[in-house]
C-alpha positions in Angstrom: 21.0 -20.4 2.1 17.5 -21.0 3.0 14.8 -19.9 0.8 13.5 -17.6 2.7 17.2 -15.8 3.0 17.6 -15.8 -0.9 14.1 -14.1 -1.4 15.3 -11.3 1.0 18.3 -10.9 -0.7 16.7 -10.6 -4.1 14.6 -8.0 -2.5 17.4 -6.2 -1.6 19.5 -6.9 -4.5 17.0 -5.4 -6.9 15.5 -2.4 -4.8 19.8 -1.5 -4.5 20.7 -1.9 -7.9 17.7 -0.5 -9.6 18.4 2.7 -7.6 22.3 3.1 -7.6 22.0 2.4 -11.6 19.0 5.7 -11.3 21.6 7.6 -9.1 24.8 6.7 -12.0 23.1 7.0 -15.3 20.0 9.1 -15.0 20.8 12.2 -17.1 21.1 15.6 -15.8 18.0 17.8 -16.4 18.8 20.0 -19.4 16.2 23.4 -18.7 14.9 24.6 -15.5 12.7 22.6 -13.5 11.2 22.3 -10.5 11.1 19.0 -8.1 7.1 18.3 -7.8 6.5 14.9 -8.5 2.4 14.5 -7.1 1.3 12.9 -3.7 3.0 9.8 -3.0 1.5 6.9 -5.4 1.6 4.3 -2.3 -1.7 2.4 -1.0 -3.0 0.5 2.3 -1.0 -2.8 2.6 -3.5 -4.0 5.0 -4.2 -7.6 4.3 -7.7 -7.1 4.2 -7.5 -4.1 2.0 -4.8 -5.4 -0.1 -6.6 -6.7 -3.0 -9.6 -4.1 -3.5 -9.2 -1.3 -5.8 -7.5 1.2 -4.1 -7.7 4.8 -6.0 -4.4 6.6 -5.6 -4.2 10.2 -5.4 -3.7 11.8 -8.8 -1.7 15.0 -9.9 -2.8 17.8 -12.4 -1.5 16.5 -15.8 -0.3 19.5 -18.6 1.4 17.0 -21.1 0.9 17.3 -24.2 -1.5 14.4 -26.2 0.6 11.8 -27.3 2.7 11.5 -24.0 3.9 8.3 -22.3 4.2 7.4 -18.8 5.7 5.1 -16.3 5.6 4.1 -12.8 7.5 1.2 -11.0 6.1 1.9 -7.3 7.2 -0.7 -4.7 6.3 -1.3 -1.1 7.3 -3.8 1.7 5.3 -4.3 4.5 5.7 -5.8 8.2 2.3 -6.5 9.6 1.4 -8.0 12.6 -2.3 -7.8 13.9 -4.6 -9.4 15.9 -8.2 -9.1 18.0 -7.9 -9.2 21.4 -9.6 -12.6 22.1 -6.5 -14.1 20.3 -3.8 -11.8 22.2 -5.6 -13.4 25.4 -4.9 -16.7 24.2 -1.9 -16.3 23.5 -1.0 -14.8 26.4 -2.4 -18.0 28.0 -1.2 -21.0 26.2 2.9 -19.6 24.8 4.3 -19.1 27.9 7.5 -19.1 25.6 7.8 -17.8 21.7 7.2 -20.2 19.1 5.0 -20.1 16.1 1.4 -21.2 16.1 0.7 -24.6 15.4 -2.7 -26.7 14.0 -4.0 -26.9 17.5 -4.0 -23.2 18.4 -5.6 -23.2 15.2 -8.5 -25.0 16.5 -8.5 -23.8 19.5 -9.3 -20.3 18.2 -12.1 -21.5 16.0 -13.4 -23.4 18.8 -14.1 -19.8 20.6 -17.1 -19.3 18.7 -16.5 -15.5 18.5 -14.7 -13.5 15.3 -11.4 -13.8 15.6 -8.4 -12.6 13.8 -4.3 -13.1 13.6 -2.2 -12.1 10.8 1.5 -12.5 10.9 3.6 -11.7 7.8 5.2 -9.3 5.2 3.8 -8.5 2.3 5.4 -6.9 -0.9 3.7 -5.2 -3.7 5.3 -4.4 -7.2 2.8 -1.5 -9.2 3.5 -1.5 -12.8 2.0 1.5 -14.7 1.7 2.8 -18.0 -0.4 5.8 -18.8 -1.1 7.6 -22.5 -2.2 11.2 -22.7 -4.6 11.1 -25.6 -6.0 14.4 -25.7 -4.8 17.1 -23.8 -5.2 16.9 -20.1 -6.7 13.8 -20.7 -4.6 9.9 -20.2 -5.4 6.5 -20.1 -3.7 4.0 -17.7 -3.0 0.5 -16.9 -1.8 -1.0 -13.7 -0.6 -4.5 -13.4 0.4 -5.6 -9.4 2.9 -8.2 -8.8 2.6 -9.3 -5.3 5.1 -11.3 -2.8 4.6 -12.9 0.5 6.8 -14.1 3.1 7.9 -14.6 6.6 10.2 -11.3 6.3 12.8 -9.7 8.0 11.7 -6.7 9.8 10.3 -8.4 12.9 13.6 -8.0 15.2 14.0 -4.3 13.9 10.9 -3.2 14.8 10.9 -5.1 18.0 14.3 -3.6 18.9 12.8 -0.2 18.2 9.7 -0.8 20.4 12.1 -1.9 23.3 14.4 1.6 22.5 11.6 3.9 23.0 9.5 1.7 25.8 6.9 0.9 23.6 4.4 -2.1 23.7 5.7 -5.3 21.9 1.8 -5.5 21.1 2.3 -9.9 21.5 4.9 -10.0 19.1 6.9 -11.5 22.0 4.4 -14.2 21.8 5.3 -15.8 18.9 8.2 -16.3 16.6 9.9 -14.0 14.4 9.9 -14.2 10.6 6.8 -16.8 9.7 3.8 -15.9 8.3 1.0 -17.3 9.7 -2.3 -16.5 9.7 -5.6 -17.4 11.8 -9.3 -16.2 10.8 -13.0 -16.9 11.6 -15.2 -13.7 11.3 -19.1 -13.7 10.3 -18.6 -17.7 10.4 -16.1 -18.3 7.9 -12.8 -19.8 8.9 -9.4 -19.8 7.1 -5.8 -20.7 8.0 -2.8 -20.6 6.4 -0.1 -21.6 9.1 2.4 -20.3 5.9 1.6 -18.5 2.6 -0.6 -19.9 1.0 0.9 -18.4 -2.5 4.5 -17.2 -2.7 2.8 -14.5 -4.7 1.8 -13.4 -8.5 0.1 -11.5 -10.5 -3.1 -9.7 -9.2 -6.3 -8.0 -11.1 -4.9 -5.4 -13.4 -7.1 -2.3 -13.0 -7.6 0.3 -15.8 -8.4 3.8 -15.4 -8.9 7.1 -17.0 -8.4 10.4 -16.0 -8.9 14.2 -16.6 -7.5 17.5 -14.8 -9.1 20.9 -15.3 -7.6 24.4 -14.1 -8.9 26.2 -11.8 -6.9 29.5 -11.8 -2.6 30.2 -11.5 -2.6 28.0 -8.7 -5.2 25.7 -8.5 -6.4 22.3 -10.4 -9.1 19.7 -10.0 -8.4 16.2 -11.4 -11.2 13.6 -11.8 -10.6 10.2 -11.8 -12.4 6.9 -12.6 -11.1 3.0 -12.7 -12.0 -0.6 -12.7 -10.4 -3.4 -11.3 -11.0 -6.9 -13.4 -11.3 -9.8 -12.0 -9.0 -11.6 -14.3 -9.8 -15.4 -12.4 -12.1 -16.9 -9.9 -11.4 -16.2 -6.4 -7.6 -16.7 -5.3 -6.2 -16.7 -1.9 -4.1 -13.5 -1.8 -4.2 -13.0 -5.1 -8.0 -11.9 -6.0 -10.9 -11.4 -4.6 -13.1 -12.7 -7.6 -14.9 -9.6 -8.2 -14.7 -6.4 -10.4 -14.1 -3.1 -8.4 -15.2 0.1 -9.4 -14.4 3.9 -7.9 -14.0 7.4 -8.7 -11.9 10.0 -7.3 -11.6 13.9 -7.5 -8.6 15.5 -6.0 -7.4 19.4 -5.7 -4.1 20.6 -6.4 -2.9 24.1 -4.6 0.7 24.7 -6.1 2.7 27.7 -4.4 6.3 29.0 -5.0 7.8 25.7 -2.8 4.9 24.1 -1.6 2.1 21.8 -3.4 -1.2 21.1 -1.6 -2.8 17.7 -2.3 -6.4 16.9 -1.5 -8.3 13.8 -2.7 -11.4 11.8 -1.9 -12.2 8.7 -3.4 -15.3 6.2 -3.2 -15.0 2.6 -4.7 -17.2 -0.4 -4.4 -15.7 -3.3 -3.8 -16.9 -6.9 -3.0 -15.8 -10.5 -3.0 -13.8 -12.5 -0.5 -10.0 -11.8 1.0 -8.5 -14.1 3.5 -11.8 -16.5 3.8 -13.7 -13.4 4.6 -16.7 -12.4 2.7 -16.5 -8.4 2.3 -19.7 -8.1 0.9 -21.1 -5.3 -1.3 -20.4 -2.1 0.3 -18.6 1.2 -0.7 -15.6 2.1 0.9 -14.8 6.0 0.8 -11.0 7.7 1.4 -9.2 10.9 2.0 -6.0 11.6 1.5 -4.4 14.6 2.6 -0.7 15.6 0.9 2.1 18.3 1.2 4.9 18.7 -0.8 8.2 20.9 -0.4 10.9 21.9 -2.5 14.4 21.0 -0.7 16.5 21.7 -3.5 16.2 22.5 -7.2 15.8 18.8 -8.3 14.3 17.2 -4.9 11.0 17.5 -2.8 10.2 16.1 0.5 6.5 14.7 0.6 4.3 14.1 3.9 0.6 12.7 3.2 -2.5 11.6 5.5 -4.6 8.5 4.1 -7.5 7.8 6.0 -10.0 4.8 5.3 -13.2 3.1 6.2 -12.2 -0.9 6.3 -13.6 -3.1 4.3 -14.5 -5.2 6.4 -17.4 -4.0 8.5 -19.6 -6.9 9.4 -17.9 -7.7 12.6 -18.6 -7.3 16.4 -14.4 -6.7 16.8 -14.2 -3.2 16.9 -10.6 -3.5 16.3 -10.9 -4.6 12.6 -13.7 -2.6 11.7 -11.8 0.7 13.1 -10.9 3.6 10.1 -7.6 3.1 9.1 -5.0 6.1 9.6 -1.4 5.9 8.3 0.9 8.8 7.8 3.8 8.5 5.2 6.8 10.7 4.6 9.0 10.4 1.9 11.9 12.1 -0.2 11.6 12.5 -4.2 14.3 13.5 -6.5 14.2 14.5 -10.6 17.0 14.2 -13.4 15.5 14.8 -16.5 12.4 12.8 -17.3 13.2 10.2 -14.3 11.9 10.8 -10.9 12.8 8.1 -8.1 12.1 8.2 -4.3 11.9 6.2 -1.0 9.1 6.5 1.3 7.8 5.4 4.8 4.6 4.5 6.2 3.2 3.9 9.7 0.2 3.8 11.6 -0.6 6.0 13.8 -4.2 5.3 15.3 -5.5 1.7 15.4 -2.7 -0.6 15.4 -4.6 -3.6 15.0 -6.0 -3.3 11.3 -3.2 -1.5 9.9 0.8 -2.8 8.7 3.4 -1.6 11.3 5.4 -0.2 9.0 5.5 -0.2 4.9 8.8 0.9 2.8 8.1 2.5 -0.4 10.8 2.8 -3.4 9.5 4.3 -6.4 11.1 4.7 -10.3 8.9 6.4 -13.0 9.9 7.7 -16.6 8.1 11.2 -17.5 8.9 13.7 -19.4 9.1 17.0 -17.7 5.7 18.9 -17.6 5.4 22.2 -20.5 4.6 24.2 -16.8 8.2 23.0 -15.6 
């Protein structure tokens, strides 16, 4: 078995056990409750966006001081994007698919313009602990564990391009399952013609948080977090600089529906990919709704829109705001909640992940409201 076989299997093998011994052992809830779990706790698996702080929309908390938390949130993503100067090439020079090689490498940087490719799947592991100190008041830590590999998506989603007629967007230009990736923008170069980490342990960020009512139905939860740069500058790993945002986010909850709204502004800086981002403030929205199916499970569909961090660049495709939609399902036994989610882009299709699967565990105990 090749190592890149035996990493997909252990994906597998872990996201299917960790959820069938959830399905077989997770208690049944004791006392009335109801199935809202929050907005989706996913982020932008965009290469370029992957390593900033990303501020992930919050939920009104009514625990009571002295609470734990938990979160396990993991996502999987296929992403294949380039600039147009590269598709062009491409189109020119592999009249047959086969992966890219040193001398299309050069080739590309001998352009003189910006240019990007990215080719590869990317997997994040969020480990989160939160502490309610005071009452609607908590603490949290988040620790990211990333992965990076060739994957195994790129057949399944070109299959489902060719079912429904839709553009292979050059995947047809290259082969299948490597990651590879190609960059010169604002003069830098970089090239990794295979990962250039198999992955590891990002900057932990550590945050604080506070929810107020507003009325029966509505809450407002503020939110502010750093990200620390725990080492120097590390290809896919870090980008060598502390990031700092804040976030304030509206909650509407109804007999079956909860409304999510959130806005978020964090500065970020440092380098990702060979790129400098440069100071800048990058601001969000994300938009949520979430409805009760059943007694114990919700179905959640959320809106994240984004500036790119990556703005000094004459390719418009790179610097375009970033819109994904997810949709997910969420179920609650007691004090565990687990769900599966999916993510796609649905505006510019050359800064954004094709498609991103989400499976998330977290331990907490059920809410005084609930």
């Amino acid at each position: 078995m090749s190592q890149q076989t035996g990493r997909q299997s252990r994906f597998a093998w872990i996201l299917g056990v960790g959820l069938a011994a959830v399905l077989a052992f997770a208690p049944r809830p004791a006392s009335a409750q109801d199935a809202f779990g929050g907005p989706l706790r996913i982020r932008d698996m965009t290469p370029f966006n992957l390593l900033r702080l990303e501020m992930l929309p919050a939920q009104v908390d009514t625990r009571p001081a002295g609470s734990w938390g938990f979160d396990a949130d993991l996502s999987w993503a296929n992403t294949f994007i380039m600039s147009g100067n590269v598709r062009d090439y491409l189109a020119g020079h592999h009249p047959r698919r086969s992966p890219l090689t040193q001398e299309d490498v050069d080739a590309i940087f001998r352009m003189g313009q910006d240019a990007y490719y990215v080719d590869g799947e990317f997997g994040l592991l969020d480990l989160t602990a939160d502490y309610v100190f005071a009452p609607r008041s908590s603490i949290y830590l988040t620790a990211p564990l990333y992965d990076f590999t060739g994957g195994f998506l790129d057949s399944s989603i070109e299959a489902f391009h060719r079912a429904f007629s839709l553009d292979q967007q050059g995947r047809d230009l290259v082969a299948r399952d490597r990651f590879q990736s190609v960059v010169a923008i604002g003069g830098l170069h970089a090239a990794y013609l295979e990962a250039p980490a198999r992955g590891g342990l990002g900057d932990p960020v550590l945050g604080l948080r506070h929810s107020f009512s507003l009325g029966p139905r509505w809450g407002l939860v503020l939110d502010g977090a750093v990200k620390h740069a725990i080492r120097g500058e590390t290809s896919f790993l870090s980008t060598g600089t502390d990031d700092f945002g804040v976030q304030a986010a509206l909650q509407g909850t109804f007999a079956r529906q909860v409304v999510y709204l959130s806005t978020s502004f964090v500065r970020t800086d440092g380098r990702v990919l060979g790129v400098r981002l440069g100071s800048r403030v990058v601001p969000t929205l994300t938009a949520a709704y979430e409805h009760t199916l059943t007694r114990h499970t919700a179905a959640i569909a959320q809106l994240y829109v984004s500036q790119s961090a990556i703005r000094d660049t004459n390719l418009s495709e790179i610097d375009a705001n970033k819109l994904e939609l997810s949709a997910g399902l969420r179920h609650r036994r007691g004090s565990l909640e687990y769900g599966l989610a999916v993510t796609e882009n649905i505006g510019h299709f050359e800064n954004t992940p094709d498609i991103a699967i989400s499976a998330s565990l977290a331990w907490h105990p059920p809410h005084p409201s609930r």
